[in-house]
N, CA, C and O of each residue as an XYZ file, in Angstrom:
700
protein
N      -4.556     -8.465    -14.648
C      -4.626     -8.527    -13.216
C      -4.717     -9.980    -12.778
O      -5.759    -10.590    -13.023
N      -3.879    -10.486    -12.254
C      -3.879    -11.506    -11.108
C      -5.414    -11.589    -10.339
O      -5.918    -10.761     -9.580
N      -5.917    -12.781    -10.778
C      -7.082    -13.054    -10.019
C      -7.075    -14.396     -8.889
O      -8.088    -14.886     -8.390
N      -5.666    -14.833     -8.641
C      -5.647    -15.461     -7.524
C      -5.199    -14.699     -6.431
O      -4.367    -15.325     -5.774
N      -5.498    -13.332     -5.903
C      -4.509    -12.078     -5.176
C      -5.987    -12.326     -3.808
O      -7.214    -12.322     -3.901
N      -5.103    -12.495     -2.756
C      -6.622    -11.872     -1.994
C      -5.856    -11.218     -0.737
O      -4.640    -11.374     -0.841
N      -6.177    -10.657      0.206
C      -6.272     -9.881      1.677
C      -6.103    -10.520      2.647
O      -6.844    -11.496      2.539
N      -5.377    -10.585      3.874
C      -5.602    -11.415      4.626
C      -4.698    -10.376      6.209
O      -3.677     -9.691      6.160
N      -5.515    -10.645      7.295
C      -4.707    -10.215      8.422
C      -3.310    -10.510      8.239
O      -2.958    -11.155      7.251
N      -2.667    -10.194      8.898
C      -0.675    -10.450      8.698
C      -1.269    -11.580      9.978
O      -2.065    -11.467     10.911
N      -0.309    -12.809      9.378
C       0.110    -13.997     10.831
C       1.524    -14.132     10.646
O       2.281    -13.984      9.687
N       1.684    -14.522     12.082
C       2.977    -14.614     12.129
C       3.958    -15.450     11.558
O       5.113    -15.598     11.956
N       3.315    -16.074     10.432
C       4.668    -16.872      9.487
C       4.584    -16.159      8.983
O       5.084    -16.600      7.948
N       4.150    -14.598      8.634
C       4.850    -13.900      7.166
C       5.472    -12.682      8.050
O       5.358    -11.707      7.308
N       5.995    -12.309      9.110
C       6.807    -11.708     10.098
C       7.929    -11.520      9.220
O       8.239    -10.496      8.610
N       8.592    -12.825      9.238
C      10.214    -12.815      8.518
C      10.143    -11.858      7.421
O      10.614    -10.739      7.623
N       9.444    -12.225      5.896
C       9.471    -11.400      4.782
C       8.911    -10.173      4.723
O       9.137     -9.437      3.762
N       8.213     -9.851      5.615
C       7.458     -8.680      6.115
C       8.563     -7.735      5.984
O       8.825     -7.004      5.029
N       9.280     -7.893      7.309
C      10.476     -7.408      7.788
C      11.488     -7.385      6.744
O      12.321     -6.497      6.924
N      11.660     -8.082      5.728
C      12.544     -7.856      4.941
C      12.159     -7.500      3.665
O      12.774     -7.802      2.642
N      10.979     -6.756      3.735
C      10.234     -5.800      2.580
C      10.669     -4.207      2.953
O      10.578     -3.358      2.066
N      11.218     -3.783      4.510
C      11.278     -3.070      5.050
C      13.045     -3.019      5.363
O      13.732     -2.080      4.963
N      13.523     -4.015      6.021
C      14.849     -3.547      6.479
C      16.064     -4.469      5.278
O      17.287     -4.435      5.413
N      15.598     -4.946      4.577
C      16.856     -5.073      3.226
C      16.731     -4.211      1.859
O      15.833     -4.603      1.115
N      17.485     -3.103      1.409
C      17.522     -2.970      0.573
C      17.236     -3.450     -0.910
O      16.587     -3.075     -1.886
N      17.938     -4.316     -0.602
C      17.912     -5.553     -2.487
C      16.347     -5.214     -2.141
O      15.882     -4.099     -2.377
N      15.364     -6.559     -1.404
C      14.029     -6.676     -1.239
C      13.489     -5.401     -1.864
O      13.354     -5.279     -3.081
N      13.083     -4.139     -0.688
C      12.752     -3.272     -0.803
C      12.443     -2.594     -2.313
O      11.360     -2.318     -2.828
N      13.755     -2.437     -2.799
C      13.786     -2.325     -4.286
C      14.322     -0.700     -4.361
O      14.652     -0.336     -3.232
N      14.484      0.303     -5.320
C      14.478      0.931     -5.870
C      13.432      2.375     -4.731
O      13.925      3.346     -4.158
N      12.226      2.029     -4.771
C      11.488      2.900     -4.536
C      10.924      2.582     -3.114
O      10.490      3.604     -2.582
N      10.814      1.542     -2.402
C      10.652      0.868     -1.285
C      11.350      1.388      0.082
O      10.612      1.689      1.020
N      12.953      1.516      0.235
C      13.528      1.142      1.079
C      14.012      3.062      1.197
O      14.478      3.777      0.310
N      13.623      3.446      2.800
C      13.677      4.631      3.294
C      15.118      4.718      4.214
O      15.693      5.782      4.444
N      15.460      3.733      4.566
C      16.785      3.753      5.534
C      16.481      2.794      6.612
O      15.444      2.139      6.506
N      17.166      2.640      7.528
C      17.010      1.150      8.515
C      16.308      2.092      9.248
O      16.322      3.323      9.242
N      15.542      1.069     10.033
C      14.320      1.536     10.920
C      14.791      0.895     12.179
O      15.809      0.206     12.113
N      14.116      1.051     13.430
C      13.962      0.305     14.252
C      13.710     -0.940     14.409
O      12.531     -1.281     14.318
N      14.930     -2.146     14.739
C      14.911     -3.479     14.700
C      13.929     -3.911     15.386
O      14.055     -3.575     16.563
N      12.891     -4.579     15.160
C      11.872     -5.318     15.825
C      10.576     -4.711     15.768
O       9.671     -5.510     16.009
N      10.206     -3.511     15.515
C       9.687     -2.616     15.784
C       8.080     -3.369     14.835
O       6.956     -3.395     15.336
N       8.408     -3.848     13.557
C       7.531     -4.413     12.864
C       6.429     -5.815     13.939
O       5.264     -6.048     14.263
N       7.849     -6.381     14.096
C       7.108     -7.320     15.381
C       6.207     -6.850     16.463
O       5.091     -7.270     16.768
N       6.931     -5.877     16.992
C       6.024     -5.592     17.919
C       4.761     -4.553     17.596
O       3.929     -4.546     18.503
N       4.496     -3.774     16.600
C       3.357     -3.537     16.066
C       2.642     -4.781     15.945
O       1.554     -4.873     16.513
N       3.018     -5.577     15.404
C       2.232     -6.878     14.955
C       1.135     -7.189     16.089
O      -0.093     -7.117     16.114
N       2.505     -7.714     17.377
C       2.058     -7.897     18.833
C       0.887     -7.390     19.343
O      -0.166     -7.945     19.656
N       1.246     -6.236     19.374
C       0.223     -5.205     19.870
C      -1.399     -4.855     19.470
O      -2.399     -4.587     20.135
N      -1.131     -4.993     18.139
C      -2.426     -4.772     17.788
C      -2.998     -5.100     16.341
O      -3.978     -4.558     15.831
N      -2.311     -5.951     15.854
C      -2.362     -7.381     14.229
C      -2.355     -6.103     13.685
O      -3.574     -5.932     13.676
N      -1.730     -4.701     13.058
C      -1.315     -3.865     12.263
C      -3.202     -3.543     12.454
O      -3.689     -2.874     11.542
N      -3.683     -3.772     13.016
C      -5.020     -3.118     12.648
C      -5.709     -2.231     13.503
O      -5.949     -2.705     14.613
N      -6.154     -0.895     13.266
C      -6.484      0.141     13.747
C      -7.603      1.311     13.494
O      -7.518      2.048     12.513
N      -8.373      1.392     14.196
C      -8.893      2.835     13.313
C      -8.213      3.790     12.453
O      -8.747      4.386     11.518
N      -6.640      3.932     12.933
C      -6.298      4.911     12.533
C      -5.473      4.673     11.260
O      -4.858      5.438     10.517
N      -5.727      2.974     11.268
C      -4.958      2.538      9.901
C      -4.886      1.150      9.480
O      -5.989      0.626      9.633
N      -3.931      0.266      8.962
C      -3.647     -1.220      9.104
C      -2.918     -1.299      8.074
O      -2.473     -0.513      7.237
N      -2.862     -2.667      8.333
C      -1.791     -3.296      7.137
C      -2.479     -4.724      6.810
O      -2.983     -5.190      7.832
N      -2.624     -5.462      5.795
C      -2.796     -6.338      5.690
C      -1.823     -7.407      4.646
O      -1.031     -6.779      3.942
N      -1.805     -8.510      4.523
C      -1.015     -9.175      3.438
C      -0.986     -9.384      2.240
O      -1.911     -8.691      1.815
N      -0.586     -9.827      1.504
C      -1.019     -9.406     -0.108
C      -0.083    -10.824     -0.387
O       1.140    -10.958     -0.427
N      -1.688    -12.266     -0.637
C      -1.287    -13.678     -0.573
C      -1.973    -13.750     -2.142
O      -2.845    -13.094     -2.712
N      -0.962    -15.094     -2.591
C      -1.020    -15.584     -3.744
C      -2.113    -16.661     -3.552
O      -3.176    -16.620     -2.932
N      -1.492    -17.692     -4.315
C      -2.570    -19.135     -4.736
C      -1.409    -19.771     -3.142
O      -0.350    -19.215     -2.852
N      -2.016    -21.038     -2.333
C      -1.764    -21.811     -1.372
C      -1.691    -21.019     -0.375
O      -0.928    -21.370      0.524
N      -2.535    -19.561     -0.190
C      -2.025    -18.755      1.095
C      -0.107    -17.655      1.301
O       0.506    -17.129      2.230
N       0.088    -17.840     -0.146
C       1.378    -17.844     -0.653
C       1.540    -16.212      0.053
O       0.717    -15.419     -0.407
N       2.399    -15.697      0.995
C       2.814    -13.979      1.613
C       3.626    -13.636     -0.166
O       4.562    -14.243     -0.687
N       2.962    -12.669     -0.614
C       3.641    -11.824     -1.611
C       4.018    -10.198     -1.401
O       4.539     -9.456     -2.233
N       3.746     -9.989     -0.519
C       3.395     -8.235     -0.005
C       2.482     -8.193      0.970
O       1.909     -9.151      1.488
N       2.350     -6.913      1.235
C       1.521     -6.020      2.000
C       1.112     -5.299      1.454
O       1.709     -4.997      0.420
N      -0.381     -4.442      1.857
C      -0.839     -2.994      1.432
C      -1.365     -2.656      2.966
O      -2.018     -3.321      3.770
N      -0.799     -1.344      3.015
C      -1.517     -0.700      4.356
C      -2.121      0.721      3.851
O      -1.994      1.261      2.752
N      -2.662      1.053      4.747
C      -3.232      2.478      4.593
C      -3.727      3.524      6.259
O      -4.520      2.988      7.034
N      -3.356      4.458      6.482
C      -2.990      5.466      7.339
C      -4.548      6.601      6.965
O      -5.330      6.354      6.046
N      -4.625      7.275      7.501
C      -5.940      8.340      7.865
C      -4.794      9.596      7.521
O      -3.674      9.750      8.009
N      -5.432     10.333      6.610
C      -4.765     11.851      6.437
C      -6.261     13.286      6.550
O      -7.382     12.778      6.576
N      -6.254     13.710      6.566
C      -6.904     14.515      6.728
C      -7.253     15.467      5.038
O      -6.307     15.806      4.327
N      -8.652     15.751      4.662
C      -8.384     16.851      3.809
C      -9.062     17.755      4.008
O      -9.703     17.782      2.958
N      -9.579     18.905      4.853
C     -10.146     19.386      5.706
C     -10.363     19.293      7.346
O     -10.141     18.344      8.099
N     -10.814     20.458      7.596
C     -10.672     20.000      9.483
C     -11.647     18.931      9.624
O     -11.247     17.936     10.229
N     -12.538     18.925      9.302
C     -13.185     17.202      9.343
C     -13.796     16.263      8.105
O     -14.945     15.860      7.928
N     -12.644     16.079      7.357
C     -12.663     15.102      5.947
C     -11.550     14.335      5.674
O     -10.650     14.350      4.834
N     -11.916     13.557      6.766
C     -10.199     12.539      6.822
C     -10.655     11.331      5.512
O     -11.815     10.972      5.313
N      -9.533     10.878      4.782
C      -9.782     10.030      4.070
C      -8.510      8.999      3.977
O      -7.539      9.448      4.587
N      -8.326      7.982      3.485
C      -7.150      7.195      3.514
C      -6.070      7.701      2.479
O      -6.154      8.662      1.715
N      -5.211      6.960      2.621
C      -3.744      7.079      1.786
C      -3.248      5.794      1.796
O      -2.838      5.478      2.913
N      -3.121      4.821      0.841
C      -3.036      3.742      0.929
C      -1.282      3.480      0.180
O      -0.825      4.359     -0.551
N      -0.618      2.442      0.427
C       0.469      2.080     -0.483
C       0.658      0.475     -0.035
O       0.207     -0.075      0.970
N       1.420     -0.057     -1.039
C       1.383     -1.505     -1.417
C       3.333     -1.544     -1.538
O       4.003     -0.888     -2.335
N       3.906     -2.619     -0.374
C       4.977     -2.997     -0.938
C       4.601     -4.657     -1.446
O       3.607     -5.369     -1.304
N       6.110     -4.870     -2.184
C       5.564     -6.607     -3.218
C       6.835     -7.091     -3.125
O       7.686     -6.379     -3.658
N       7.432     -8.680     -2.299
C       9.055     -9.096     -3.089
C       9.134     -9.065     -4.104
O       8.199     -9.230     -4.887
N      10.285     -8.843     -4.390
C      11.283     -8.326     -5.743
C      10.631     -9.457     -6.517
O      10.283     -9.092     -7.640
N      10.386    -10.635     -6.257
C      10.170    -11.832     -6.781
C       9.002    -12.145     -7.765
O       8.882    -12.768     -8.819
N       8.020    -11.266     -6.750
C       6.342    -11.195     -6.899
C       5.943    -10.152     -7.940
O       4.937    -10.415     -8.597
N       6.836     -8.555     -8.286
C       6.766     -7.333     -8.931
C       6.460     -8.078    -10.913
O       6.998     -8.940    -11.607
N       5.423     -7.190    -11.062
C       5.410     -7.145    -12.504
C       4.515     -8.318    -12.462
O       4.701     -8.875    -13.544
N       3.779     -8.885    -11.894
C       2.592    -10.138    -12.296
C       0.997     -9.833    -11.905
O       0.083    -10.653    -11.825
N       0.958     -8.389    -11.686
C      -0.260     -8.270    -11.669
C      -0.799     -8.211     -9.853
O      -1.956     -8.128     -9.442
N       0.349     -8.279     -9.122
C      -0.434     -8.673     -7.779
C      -0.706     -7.265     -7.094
O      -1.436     -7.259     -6.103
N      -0.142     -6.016     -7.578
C       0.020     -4.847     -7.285
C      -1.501     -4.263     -7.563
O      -2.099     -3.784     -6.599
N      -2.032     -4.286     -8.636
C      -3.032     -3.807     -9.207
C      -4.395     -4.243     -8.968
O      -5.413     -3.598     -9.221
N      -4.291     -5.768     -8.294
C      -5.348     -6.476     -8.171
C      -5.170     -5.733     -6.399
O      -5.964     -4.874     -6.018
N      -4.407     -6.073     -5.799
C      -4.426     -5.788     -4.674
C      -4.620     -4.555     -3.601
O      -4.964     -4.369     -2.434
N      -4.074     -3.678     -5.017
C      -4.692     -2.293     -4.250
C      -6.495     -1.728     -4.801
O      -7.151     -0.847     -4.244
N      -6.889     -2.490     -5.915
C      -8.067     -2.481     -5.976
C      -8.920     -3.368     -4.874
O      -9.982     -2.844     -4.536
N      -8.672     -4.362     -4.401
C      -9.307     -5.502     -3.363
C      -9.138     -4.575     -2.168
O     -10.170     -4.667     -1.504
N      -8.157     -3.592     -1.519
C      -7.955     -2.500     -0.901
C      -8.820     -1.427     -0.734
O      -9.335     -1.199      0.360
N      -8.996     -0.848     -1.572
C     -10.008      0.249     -1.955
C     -11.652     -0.631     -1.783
O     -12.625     -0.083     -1.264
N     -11.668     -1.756     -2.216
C     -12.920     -2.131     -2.286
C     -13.652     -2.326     -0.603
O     -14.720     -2.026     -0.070
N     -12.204     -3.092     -0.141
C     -11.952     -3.547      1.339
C     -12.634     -2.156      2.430
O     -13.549     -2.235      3.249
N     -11.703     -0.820      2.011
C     -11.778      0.228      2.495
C     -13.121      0.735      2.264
O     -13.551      1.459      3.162
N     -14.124      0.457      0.953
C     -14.713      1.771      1.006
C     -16.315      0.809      1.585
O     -17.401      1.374      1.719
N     -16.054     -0.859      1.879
C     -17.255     -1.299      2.480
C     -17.150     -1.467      4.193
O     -17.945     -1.857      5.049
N     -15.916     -1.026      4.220
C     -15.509     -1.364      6.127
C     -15.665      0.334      6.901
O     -15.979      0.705      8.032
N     -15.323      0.957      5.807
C     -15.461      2.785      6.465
C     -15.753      3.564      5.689
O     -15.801      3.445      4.465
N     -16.122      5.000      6.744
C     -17.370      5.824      6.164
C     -16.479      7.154      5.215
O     -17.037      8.226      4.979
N     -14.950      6.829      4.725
C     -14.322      7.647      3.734
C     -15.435      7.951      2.402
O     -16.473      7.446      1.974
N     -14.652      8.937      2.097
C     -15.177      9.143      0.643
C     -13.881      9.045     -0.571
O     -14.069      9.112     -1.786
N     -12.886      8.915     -0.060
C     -11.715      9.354     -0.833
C     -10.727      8.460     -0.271
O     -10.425      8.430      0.923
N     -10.229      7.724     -1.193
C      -8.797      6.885     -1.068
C      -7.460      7.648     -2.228
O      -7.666      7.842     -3.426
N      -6.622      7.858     -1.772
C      -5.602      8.588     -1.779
C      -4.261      7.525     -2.328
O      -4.181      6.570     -1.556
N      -3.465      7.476     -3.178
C      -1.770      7.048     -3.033
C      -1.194      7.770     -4.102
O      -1.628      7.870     -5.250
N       0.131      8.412     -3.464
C       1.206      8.725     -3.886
C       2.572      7.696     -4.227
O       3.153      6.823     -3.582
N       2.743      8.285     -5.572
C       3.896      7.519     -5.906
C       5.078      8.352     -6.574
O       4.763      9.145     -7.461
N       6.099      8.258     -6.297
C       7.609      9.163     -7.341
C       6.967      9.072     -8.858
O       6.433      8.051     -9.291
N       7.091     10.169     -9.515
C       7.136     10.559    -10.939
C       7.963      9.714    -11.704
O       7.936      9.720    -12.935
N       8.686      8.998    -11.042
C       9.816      7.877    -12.337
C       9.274      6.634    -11.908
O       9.729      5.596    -12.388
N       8.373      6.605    -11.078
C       7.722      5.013    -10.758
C       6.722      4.593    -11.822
O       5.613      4.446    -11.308
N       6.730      4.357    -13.089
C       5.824      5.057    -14.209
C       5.001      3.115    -13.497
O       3.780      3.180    -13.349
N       5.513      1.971    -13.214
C       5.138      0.779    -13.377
C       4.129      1.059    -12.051
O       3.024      0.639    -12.394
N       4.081      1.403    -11.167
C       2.750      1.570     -9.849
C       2.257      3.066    -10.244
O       1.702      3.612     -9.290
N       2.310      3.715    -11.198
C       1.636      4.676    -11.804
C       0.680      3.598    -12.686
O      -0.479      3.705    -12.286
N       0.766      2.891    -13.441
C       0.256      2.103    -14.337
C      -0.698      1.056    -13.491
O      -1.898      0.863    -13.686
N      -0.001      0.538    -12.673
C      -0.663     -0.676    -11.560
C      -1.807      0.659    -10.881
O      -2.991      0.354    -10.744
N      -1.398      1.903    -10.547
C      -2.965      2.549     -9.999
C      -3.887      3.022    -10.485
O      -4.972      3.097     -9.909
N      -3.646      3.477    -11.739
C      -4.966      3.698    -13.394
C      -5.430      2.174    -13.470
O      -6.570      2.205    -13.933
N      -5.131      1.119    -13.273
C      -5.409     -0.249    -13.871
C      -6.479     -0.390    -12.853
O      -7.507     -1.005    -13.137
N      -6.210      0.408    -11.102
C      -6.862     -0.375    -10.252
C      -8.307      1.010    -10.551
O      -9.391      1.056     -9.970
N      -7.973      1.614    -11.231
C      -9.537      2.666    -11.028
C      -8.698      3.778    -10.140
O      -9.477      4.669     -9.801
N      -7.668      3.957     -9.768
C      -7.239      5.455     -9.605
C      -6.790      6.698    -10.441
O      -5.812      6.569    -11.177
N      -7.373      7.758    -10.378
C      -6.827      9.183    -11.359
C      -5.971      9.871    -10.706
O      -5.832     10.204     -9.529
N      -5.222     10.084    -12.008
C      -4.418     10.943    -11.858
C      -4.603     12.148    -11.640
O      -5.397     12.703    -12.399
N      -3.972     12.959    -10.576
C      -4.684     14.561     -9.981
C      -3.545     15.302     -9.816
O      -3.706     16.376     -9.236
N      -2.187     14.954    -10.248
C      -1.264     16.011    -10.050
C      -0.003     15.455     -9.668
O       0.159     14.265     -9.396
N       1.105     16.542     -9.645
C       2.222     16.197     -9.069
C       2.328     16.956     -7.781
O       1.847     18.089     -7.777
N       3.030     16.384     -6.412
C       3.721     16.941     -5.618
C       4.960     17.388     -5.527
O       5.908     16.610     -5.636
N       5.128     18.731     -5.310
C       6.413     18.835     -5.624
C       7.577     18.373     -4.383
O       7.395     18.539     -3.177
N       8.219     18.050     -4.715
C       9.415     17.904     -3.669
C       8.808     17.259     -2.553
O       8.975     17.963     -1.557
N       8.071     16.049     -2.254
C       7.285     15.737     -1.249
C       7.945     14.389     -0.718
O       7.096     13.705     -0.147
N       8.916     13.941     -0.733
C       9.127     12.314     -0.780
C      10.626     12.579     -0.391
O      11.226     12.843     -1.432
N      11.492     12.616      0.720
C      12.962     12.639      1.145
C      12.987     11.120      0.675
O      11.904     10.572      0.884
N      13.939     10.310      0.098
C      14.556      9.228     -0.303
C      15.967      9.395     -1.040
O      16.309     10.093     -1.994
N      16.689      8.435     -0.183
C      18.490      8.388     -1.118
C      18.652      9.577     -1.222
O      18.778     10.039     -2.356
N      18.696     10.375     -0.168
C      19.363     11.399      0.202
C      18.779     12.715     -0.975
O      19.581     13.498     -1.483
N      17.655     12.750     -1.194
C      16.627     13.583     -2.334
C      15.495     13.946     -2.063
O      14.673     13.098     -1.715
N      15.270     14.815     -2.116
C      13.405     15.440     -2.265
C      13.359     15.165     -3.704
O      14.014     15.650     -4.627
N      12.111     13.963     -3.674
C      11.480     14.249     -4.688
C      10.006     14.210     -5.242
O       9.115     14.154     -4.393
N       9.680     14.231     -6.458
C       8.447     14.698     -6.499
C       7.496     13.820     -6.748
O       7.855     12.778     -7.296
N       6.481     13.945     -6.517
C       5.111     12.489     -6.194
C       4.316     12.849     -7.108
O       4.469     13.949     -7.638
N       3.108     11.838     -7.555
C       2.165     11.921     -8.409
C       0.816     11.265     -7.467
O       0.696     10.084     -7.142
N       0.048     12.178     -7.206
C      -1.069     11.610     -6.673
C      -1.844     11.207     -7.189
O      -1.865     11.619     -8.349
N      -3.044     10.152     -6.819
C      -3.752      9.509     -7.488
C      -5.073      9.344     -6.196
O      -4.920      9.279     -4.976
N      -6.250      9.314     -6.938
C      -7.424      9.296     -6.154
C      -8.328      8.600     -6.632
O      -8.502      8.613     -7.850
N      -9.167      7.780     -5.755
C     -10.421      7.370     -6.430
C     -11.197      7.918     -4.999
O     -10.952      8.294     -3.853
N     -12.458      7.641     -6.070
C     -13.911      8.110     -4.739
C     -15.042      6.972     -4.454
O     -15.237      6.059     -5.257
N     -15.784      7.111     -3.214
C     -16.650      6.068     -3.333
C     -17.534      5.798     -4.311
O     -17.496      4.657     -4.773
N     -18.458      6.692     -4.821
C     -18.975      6.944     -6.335
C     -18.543      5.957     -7.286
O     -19.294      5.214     -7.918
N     -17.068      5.998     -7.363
C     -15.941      5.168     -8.564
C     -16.262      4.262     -8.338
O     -16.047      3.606     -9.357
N     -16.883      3.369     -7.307
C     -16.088      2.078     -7.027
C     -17.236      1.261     -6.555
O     -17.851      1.499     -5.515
N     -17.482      0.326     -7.338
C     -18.762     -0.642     -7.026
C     -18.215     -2.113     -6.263
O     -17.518     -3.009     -6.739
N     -18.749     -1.995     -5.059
C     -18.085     -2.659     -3.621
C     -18.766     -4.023     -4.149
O     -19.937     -4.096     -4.522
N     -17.844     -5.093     -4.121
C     -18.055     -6.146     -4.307
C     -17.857     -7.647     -3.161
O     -18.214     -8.819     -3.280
N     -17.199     -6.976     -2.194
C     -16.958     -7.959     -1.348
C     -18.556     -8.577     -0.505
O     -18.507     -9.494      0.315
């Protein structure tokens, strides 16, 4: 694990690569890229409210000099009528993949999450052939709990997810 990885609000010099973690293919990668979205649309979330929300956020995922390598955000899902818990996922440039910034970062995430709110359960799904962010989420302290079947429309496919969970219990908050 990459121990120069840290968290940081999104500012607006990392807008550009942001956006092109999202609307270029190549970037995106393989497992990343859902279809073109609404042009600008990233910006103006930004605008509105720095990706940060009760109901969710996004933050940056910086190297050594403040360096933009990715994002990890995370969204509120529900697992019961009142047991909402997060669902977190991490995109990384093509550039940045395979050095450890994935694993450090969605653990600094979870840690982030479980000292800022009153969850019990952090949540991410990933495709069954993604075996390398299957590996990056056992590394960060997430278990494996199953497959989804047919849960993920991409490149014109339903396919099937592998969930992964950790709990507050798991996870000794260090920030």
């Amino acid at each position: 694990m990459s121990d120069h990885v840290r968290l940081r609000p999104v500012a607006a010099k990392d807008l550009d690569l942001l956006e092109r973690l999202f609307e270029d293919p190549v970037e995106a990668g393989e497992f990343g890229f859902f279809g073109h979205r609404n042009p600008g649309a990233l910006r103006r979330q930004w605008a509105e409210q720095g990706f940060l929300s009760p109901q969710g956020g996004r933050l940056a995922v910086v190297g050594e000099d403040d360096r933009f390598v990715g994002e990890v955000q995370w969204h509120e899902v529900m697992q019961g009528p009142a047991s909402p818990c997060w669902n977190i996922g991490i995109s990384l440039l093509t550039a940045e993949r395979g050095k450890g910034y994935g694993t450090r970062a969605q653990r600094l995430l979870v840690e982030y999450l479980f000292a800022h709110t009153r969850v019990n359960r952090i949540e991410a799904g990933t495709e069954v052939v993604n075996t390398a962010e299957q590996r990056a989420l056992e590394r960060a302290g997430f278990t494996r709990e199953g497959v989804v079947r047919g849960a993920c429309f991409r490149a014109g496919a339903w396919r099937d997810m592998v969930l992964y969970s950790v709990l507050r219990a798991e996870v000794a908050v260090t920030l």
